[in-house]
N, C-alpha and C positions, 0 to 999 in steps of 0.2 A: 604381561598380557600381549596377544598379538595385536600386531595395528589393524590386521583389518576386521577386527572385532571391535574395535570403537568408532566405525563407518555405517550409518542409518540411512535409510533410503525418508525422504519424505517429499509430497506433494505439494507443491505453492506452484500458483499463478503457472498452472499450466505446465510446467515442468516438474522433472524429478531428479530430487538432488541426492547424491549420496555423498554424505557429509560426516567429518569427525566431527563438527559442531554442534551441538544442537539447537534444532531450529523447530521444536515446539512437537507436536505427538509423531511420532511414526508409522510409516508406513509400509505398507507389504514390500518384499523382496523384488526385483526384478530390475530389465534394463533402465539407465539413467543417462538424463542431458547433462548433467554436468557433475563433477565431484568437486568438493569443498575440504579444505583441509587448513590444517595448520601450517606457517611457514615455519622451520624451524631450523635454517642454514641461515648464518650471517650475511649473507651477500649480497653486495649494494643492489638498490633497486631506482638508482639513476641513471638510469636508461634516456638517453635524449630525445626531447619530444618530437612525433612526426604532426602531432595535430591535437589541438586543444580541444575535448568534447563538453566540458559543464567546467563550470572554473561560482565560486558560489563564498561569501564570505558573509558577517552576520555580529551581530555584539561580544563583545567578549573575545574575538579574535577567533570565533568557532567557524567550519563550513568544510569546502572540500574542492578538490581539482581533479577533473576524473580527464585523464589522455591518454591517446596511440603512442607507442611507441613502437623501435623494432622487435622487441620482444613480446608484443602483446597490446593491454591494457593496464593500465596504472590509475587504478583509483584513489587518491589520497585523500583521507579523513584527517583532519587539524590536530591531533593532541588525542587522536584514539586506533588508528589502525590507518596501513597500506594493506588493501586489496589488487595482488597480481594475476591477473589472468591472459591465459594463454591465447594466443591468435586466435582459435577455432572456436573459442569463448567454451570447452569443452571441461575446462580446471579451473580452480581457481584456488591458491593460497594467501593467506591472512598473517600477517605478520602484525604484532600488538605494538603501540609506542610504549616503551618502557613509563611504568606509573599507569597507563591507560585501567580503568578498567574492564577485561574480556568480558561483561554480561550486557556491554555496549552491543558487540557486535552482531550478534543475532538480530539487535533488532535492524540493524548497517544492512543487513548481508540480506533479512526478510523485505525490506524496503527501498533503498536507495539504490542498493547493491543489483538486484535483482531486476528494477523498474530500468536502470542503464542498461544491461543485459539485452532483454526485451527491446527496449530502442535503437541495439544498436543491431538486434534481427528482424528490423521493420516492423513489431509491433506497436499495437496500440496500446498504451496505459497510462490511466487517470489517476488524479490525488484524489482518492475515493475509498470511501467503507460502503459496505454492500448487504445488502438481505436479499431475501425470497420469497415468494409467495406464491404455492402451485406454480412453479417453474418459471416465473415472471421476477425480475429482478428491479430495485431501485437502487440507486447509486446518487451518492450525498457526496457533491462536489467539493470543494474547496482550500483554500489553507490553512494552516496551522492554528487551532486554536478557535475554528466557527461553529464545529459540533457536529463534524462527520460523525465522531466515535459515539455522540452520545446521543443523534438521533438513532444510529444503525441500533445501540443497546433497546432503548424506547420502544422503538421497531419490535425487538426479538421477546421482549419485554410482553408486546402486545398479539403476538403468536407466530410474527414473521421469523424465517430461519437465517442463520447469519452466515455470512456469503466470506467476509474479508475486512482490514479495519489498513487505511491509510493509502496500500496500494491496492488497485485495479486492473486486473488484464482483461482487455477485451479485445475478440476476435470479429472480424467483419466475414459472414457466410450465410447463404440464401436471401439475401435481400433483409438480414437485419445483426443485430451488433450481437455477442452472447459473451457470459463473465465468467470467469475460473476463480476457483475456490483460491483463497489465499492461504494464511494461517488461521488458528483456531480463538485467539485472543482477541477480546477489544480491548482496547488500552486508552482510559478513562483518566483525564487531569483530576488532581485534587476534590475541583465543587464538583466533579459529575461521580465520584467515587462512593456517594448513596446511592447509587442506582445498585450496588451489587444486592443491596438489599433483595429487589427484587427475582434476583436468583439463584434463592437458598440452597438448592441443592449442585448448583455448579461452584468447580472451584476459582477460587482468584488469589493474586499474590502480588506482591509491590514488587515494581522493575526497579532497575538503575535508573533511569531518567525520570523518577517520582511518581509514577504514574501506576494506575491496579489494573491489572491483567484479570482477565475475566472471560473463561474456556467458553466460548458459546457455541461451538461447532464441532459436530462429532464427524460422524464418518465421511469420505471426500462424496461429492454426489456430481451430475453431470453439468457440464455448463447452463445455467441460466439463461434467459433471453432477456436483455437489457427492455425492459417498461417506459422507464421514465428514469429522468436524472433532477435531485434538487440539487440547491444552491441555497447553503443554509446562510441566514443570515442574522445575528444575532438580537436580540434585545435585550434590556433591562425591566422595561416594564412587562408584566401578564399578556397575555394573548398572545394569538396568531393570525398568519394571512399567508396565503399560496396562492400564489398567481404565476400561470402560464407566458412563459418570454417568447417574443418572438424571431425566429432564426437569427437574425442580425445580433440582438443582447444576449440570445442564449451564446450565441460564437464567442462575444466579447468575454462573456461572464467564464466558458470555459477555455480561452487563452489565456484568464488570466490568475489560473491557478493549475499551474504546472505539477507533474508530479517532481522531477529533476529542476530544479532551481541554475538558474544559469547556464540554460543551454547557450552553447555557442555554434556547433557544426551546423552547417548549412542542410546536412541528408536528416539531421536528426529534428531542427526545428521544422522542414517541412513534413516530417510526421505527425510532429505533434499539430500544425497545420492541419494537416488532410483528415487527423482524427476528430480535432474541434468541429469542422467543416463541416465533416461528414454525419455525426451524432445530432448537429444543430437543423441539421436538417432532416431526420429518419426518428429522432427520438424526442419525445416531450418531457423541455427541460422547464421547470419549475424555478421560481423565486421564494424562497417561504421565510418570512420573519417570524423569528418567534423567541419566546422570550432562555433564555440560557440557565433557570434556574441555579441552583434547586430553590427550593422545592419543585417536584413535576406534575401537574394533572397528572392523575389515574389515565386521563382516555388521550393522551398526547400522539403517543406511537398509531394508536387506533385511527385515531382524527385525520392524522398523516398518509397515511397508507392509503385511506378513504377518498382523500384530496385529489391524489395522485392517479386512481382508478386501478388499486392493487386489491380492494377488498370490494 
């Protein structure tokens, strides 16, 4: 087969990739920011460091060191993939650790991979799942395991449209924030993996990292206008509460859930700066407890949206 018959163009976070990977539904033919491909030459990729960008470690010996070098960028994933990219951020090849396994990477290259990218072309991007509603967007802050993925589902559940699940790009233009479509999946832990129930005729499938993928987004649409931003916070017992933080706790609340874990460079933690900053002050950010099921209220997603002033 020719090689460049196994190269897809698709749409995330504002760019367009054309990739031999796949990286979730495709999309129409034409020009692309960047190409994605397989490494598939031997060659050392110890390149000497010029500058430490995220350096990020975690249980289990898991995490990653993403750095300048003279040859580019050297993203290193712990026991699953180097990501090489070239100086003009325009390539980028994926070379596997032997044993790893590649169904890792998509989700590396839709996430981490892509959210470094981004930051290191002065964008703005949250650790966030996203919907919509008549062109008004919500964005569910936080870290791993608070219930971005399975408010945004709730949300879509309840008739909002699904925007993105983990990462967030957002652009600052005409005096307000607006979000790019991500990928098409939400990706649901374990106890939130009853919700597919709720979307019988969409499909879903189990990842590598245990989790159900669940297509909630179809064709790319244009960027949203950033509404409101929660800050899920979890319970144990029934109910809810949303209340409104003010600039100062909304700042705190979103410095401190990074999309990149362990940033280090100075140009790139004052982005993330000037983005918290700037949101906490233009956008009403929410606090909302509620409880993590399952089971879910029927009217949860509804109730939510309502709180926020999207319905």
């Amino acid at each position: 087969m020719n090689e460049s018959s196994s190269l897809r163009h698709y749409d995330l976070h504002g760019l367009r990739l054309l990739s031999e990977i796949p990286l979730g539904e495709p999309a129409r033919d034409g020009p692309h920011d960047l190409v994605v491909r397989w490494r598939r030459e031997d060659a050392s990729s110890d390149t000497p460091e010029r500058r430490v960008l995220a350096d990020a470690s975690w249980n289990g010996g898991r995490g990653y060191r993403h750095v300048e070098t003279a040859a580019g960028f050297r993203l290193w994933f712990r026991d699953v993939c180097d990501v090489l990219v070239t100086p003009d951020r325009r390539a980028l090849t994926v070379r596997l650790t032997p044993g790893a396994d590649p169904g890792m990477v998509p989700i590396l290259l839709e996430g981490n991979v892509l959210a470094m990218l981004l930051l290191l072309a002065g964008e703005y991007v949250l650790h966030a799942s996203a919907v919509q509603v008549d062109g008004r967007a919500i964005a569910f802050v936080g870290g791993s395991g608070t219930g971005k993925s399975t408010l945004a589902a709730l949300c879509c559940a309840a008739g909002a449209t699904f925007l993105t699940d983990d990462l967030l790009h957002v652009a600052w233009a005409a005096g307000a924030f607006h979000c790019w479509n991500g990928g098409h999946d939400v990706r649901l832990r374990p106890a939130a993996a009853s919700l597919a129930a709720r979307f019988p005729d969409r499909p879903s499938r189990p990842t590598v990292d245990g989790r159900l993928a669940i297509c909630l987004r179809g064709a790319a649409a244009p960027p949203a206008r950033l509404a409101a931003v929660v800050i899920p916070v979890p319970l144990r017992s029934p109910g809810a509460q949303v209340k409104r933080l003010t600039p100062l706790a909304a700042w705190t609340a979103l410095m401190q859930a990074p999309r990149v874990l362990g940033l280090r460079d100075p140009d790139l933690l004052r982005t993330e700066f000037e983005t918290c900053s700037r949101l906490a002050q233009v956008v009403p950010v929410y606090r909302a407890e509620m409880s993590t099921g399952p089971p879910y209220e029927p009217a949860v997603g509804a109730d939510l949206l309502a709180a926020v002033g999207l319905t």
